[in-house]
DSSP file (Angstrom, degrees, kcal/mol; ACC not computed):
  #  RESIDUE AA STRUCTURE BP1 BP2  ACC     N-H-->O    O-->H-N    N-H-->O    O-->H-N    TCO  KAPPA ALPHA  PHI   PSI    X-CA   Y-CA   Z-CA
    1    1 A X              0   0    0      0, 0.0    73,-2.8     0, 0.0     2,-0.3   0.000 360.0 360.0 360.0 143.2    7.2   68.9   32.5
    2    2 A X  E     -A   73   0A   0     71,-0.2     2,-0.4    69,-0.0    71,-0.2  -0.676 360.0-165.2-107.1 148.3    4.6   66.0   31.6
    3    3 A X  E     -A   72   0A   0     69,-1.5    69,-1.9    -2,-0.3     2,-0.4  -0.955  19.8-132.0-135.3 162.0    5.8   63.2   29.6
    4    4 A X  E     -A   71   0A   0     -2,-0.4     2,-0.2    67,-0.2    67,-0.2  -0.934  16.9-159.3-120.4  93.7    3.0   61.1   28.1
    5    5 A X  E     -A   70   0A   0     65,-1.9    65,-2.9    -2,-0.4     2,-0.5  -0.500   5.6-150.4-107.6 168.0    3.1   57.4   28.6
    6    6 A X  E     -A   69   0A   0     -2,-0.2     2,-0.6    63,-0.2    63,-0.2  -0.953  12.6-161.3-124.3 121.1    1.1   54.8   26.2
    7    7 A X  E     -A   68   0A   0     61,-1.9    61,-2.2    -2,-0.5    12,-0.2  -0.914   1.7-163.9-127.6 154.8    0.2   51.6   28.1
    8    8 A X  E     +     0   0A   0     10,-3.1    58,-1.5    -2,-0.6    -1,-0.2   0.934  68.7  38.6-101.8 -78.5   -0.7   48.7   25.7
    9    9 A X  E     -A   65   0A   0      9,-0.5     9,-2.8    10,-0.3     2,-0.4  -0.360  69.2-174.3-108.7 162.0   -2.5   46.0   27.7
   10   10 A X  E     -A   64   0A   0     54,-1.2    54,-3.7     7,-0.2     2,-0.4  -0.989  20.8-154.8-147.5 151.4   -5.2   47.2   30.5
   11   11 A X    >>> -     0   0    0     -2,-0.4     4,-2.5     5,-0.3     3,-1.3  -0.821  15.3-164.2-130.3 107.8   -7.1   45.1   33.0
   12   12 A X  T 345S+     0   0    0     50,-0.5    -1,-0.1    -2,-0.4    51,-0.1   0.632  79.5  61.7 -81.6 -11.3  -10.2   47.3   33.6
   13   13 A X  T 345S+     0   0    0     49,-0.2    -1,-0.3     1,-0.1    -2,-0.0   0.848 111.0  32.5 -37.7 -55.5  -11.1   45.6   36.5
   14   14 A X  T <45S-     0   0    0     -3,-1.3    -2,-0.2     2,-0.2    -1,-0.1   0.631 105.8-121.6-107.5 -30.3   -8.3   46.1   38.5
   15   15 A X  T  <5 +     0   0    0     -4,-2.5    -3,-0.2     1,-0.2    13,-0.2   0.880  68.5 142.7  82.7  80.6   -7.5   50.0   36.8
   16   16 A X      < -     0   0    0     -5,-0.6    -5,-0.3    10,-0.2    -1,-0.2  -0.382  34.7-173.5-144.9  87.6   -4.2   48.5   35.9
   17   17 A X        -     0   0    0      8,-0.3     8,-2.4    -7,-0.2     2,-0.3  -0.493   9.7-150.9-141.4 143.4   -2.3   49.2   32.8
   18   18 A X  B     -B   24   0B   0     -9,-2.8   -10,-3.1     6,-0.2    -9,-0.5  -0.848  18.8-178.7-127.7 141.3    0.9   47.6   31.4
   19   19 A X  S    S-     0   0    0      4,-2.1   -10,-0.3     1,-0.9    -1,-0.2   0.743  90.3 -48.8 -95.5 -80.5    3.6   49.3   29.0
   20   20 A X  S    S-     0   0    0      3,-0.7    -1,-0.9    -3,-0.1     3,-0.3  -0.610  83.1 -64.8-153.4-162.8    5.2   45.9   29.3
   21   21 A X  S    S+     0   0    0      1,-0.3     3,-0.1    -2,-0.2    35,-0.0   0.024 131.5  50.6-106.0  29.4    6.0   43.7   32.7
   22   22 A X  S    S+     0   0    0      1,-0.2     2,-0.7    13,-0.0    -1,-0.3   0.419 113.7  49.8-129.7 -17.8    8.7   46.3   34.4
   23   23 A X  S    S+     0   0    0     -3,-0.3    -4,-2.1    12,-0.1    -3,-0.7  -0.889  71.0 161.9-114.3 124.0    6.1   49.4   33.9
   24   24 A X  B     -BC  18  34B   0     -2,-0.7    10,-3.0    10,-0.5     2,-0.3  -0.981  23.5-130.4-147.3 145.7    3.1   49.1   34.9
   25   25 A X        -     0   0    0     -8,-2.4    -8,-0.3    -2,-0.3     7,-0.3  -0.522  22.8-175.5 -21.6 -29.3   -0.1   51.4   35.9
   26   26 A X        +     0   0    0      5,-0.3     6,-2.0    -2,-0.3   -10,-0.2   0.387  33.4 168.2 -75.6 121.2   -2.7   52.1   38.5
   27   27 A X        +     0   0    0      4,-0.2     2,-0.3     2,-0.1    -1,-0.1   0.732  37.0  77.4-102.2   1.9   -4.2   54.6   36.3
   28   28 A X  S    S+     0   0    0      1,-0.2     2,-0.1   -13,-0.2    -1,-0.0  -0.870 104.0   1.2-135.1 157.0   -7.8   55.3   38.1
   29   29 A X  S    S+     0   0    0     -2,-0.3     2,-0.2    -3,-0.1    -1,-0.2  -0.956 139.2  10.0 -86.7  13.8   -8.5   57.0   40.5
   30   30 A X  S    S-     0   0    0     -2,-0.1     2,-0.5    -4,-0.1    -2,-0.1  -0.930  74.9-118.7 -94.6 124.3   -4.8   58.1   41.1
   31   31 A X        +     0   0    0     -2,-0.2     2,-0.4    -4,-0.1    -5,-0.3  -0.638  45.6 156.6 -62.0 124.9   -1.9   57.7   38.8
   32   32 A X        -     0   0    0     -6,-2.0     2,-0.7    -2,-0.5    15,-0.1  -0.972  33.6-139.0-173.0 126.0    1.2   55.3   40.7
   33   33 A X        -     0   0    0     -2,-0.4    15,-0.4    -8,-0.1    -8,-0.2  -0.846  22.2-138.1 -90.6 113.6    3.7   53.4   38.9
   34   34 A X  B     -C   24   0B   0    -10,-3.0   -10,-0.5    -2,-0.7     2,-0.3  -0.437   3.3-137.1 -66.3 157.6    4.2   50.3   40.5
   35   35 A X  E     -D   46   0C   0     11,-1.5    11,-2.3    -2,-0.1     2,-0.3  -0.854  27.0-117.3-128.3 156.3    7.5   48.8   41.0
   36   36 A X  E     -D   45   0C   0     -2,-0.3     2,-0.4     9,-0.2     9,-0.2  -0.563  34.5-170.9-100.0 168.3    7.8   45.0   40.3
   37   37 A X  E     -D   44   0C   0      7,-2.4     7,-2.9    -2,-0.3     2,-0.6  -0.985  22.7-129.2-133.8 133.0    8.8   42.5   43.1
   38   38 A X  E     +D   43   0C   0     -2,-0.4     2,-0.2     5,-0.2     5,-0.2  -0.900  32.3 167.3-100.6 125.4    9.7   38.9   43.7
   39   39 A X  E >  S-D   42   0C   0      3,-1.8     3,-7.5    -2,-0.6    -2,-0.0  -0.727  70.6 -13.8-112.6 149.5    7.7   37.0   46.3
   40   40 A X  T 3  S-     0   0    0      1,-0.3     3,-0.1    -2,-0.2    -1,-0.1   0.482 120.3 -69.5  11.1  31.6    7.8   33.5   46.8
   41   41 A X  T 3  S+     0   0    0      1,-0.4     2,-0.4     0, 0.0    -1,-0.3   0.165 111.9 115.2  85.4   5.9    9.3   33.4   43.7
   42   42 A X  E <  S-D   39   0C   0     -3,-7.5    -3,-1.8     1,-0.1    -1,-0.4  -0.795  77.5 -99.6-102.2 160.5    6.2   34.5   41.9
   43   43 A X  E     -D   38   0C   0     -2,-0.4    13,-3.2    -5,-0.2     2,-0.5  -0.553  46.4-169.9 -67.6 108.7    6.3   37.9   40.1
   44   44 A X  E     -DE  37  55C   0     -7,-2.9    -7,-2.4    -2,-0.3     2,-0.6  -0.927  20.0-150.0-139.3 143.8    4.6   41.0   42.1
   45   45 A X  E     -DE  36  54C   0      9,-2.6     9,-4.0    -2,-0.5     2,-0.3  -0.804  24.9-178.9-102.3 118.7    3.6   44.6   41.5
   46   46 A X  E     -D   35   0C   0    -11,-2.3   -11,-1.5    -2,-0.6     7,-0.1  -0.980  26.4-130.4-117.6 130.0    3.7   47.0   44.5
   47   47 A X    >   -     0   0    0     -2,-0.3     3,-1.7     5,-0.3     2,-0.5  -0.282  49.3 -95.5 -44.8 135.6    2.9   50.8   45.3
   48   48 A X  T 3  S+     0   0    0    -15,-0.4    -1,-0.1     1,-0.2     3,-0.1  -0.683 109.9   7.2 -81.5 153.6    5.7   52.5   47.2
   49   49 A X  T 3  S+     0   0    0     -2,-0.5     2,-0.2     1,-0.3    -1,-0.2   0.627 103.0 127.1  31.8  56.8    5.5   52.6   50.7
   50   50 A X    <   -     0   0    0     -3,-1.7    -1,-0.3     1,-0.1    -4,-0.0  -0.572  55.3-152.0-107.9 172.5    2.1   50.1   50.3
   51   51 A X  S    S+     0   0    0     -2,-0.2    -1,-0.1    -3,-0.1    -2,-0.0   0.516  73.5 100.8-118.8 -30.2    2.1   46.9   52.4
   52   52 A X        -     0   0    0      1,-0.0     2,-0.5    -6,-0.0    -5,-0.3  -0.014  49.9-177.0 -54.6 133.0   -0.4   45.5   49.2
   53   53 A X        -     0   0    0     -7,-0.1     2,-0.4    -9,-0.0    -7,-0.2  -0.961   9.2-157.3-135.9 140.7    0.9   43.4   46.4
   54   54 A X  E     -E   45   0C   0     -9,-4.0    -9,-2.6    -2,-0.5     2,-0.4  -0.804  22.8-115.6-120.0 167.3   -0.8   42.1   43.4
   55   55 A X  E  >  -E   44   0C   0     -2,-0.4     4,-3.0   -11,-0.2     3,-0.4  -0.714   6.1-136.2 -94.6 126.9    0.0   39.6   41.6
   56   56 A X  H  > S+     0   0    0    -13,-3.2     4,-2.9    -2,-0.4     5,-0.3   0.966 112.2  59.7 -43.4 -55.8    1.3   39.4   37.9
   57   57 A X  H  > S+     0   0    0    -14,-0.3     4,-0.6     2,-0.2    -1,-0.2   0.687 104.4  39.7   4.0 -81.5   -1.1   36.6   37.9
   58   58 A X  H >4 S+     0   0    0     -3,-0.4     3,-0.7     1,-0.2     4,-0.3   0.896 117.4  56.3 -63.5 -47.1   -4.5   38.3   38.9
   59   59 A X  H >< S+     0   0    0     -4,-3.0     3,-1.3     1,-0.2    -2,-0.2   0.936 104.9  47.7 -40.9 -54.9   -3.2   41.0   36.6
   60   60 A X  H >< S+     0   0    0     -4,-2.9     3,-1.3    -5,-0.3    -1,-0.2   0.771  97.4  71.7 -49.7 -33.3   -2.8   38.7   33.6
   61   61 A X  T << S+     0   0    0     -3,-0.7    -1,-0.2    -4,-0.6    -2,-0.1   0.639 108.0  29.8 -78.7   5.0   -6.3   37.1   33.9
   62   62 A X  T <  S+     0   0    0     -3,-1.3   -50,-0.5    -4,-0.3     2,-0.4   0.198  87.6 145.0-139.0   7.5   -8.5   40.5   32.7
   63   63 A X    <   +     0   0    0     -3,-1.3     2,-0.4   -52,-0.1   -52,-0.2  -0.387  25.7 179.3 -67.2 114.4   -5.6   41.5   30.6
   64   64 A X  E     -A   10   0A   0    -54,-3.7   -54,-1.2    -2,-0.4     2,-0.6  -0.964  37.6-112.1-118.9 140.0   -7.1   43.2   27.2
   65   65 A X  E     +A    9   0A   0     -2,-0.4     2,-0.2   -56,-0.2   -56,-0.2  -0.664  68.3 139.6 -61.3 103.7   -5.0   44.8   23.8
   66   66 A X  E     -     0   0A   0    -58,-1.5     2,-0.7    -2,-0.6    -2,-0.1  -0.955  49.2-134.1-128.9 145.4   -6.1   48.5   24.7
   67   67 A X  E     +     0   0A   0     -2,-0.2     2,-0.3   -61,-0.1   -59,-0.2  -0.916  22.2 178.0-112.5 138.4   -4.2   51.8   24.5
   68   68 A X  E     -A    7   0A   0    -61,-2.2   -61,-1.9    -2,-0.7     2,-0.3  -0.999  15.1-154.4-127.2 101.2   -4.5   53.7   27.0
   69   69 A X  E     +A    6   0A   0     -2,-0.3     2,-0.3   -63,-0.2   -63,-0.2  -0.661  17.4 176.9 -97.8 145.9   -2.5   57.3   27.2
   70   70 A X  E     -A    5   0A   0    -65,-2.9   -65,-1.9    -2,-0.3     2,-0.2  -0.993  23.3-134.9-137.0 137.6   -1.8   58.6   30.8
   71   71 A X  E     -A    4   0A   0     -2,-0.3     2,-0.3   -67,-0.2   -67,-0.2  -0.718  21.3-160.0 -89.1 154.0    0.4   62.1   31.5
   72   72 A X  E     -A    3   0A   0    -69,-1.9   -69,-1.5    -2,-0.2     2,-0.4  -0.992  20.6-119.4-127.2 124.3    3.1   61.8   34.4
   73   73 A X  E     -A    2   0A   0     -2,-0.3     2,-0.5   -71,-0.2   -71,-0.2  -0.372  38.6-179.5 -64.4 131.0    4.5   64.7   36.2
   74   74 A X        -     0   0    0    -73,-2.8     4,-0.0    -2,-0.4    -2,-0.0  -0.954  33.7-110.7-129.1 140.3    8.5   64.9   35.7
   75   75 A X    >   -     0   0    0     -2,-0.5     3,-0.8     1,-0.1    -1,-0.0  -0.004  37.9-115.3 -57.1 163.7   11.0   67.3   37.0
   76   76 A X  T 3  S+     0   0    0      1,-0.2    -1,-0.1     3,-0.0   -74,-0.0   0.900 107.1  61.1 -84.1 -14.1   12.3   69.3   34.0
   77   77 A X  T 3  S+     0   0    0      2,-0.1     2,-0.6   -76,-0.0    -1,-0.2   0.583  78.0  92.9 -77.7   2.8   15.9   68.0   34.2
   78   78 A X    <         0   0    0     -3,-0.8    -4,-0.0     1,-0.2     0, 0.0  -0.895 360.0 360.0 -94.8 137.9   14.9   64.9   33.6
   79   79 A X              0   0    0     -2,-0.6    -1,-0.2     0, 0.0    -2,-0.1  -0.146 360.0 360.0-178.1 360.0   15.2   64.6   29.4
């Protein structure tokens, strides 16, 4: 099953796209939901099983109002 998600703000720099600040994007060149993190107290977006972390920060600074639709694969019992 595909579910269709709508990401609102995009930073096209980074290929990073935000629903809102607990889902967020890499949408090019692979799709991967990042999971958010706290580090040194500051707010961070990671891949699973990545050692890389980006920062809400760096994200925020290239942040533009675009919509951006992306499909995600989903099992079918999930509804």
């Amino acid at each position: 099953m595909v579910q269709t998600v709508k990401l609102k703000l995009i930073n096209e720099k980074l290929h990073i796209g935000m629903v809102n600040w607990r889902e967020v994007y890499i949408y090019s060149p692979k799709q991967i939901k990042l999971t958010p993190e706290v580090d040194r107290g500051r707010l961070v977006y990671r891949a699973k099983g990545s050692k890389r972390r980006i920062s809400y920060k760096a994200i925020k600074k290239g942040l533009i109002k675009k919509e951006y639709l992306i499909k995600e694969e989903v099992p079918d019992w999930w509804k």
